[in-house]
N, C-alpha and C positions, 0 to 999 in steps of 0.2 A: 569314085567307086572302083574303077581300075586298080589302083591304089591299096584299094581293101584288099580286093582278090588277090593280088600279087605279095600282101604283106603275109594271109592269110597261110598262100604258097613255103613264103622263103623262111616265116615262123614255125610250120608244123604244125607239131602238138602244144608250143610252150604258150599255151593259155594267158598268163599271165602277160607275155610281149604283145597278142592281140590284143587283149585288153585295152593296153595303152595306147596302142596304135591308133583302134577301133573310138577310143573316148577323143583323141583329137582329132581325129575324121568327123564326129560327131560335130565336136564342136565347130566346124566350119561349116557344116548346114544340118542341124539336128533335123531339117523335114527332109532331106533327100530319102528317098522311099526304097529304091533300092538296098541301100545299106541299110536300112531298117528291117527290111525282111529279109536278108543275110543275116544280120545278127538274131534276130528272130530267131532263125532258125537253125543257128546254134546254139541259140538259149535254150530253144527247149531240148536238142538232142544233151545238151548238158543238165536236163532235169531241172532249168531255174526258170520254170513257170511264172512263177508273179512277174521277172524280169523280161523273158520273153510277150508276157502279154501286156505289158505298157508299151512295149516297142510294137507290137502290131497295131494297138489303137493307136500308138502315134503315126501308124503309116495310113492304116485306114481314115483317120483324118484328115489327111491330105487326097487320098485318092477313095472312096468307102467302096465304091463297087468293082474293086481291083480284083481280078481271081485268085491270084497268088496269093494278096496280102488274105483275103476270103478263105481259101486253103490253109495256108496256116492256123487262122484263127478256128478252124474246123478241128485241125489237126491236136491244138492246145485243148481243145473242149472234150476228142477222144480222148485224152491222154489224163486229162484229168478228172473221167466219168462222165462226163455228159452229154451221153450218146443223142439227145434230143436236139440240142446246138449241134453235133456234127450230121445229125441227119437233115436237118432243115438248110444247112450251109451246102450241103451236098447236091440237094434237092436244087437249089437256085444255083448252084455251078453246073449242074450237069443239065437243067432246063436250059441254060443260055448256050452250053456247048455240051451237047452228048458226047463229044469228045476229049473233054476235057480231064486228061487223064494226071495231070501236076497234084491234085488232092491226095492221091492213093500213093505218090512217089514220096512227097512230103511226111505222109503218115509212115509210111514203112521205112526212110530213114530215120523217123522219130523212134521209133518201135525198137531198131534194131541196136541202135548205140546204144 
């Protein structure tokens, strides 16, 4: 994961060198969950929703009651209309932590790219 981040860094903007980097990171533990909700979540600030949301069910399969991987998928469901899923994901994140302020960080970089 280290690795991701750092490629993430020394790549920039050139999408396309993440890309490659990110698909053989993948390939050495497609369940690692971290790098799944990283790229998640530049899937969706890149507007590729269907892509970004197989990558959080693949994360949420491995871990379902994760907040982050939870958040995101909140986030995917404003972004795509469906205030009902992001309000009920909201509702069960901020029941378990009223503090829990990664939902609203998640959404407003989604928002703003």
């Amino acid at each position: 994961f280290a690795l991701f981040v750092l490629c993430g860094e020394n790549f920039g903007r050139d999408r396309e060198k993440r890309a490659r980097w990110r698909a053989n990171l993948v390939a050495l533990d497609p369940r690692h969950v971290p790098l799944a909700l990283r790229e998640a979540e530049e899937l969706l600030r890149d507007r590729r929703f269907e892509d970004a949301s197989r990558r959080i069910d693949e994360a949420l399969a491995v871990q379902p009651k994760l907040p982050r991987a939870l958040a995101l998928r909140a986030a995917h469901a404003f972004v795509r209309g469906d205030r009902a899923t992001f309000a009920r994901i909201e509702e069960e994140l901020l029941r378990r932590d009223p503090a829990y302020g990664e939902l609203y960080g998640i959404l407003g970089r989604t928002l703003v790219d």
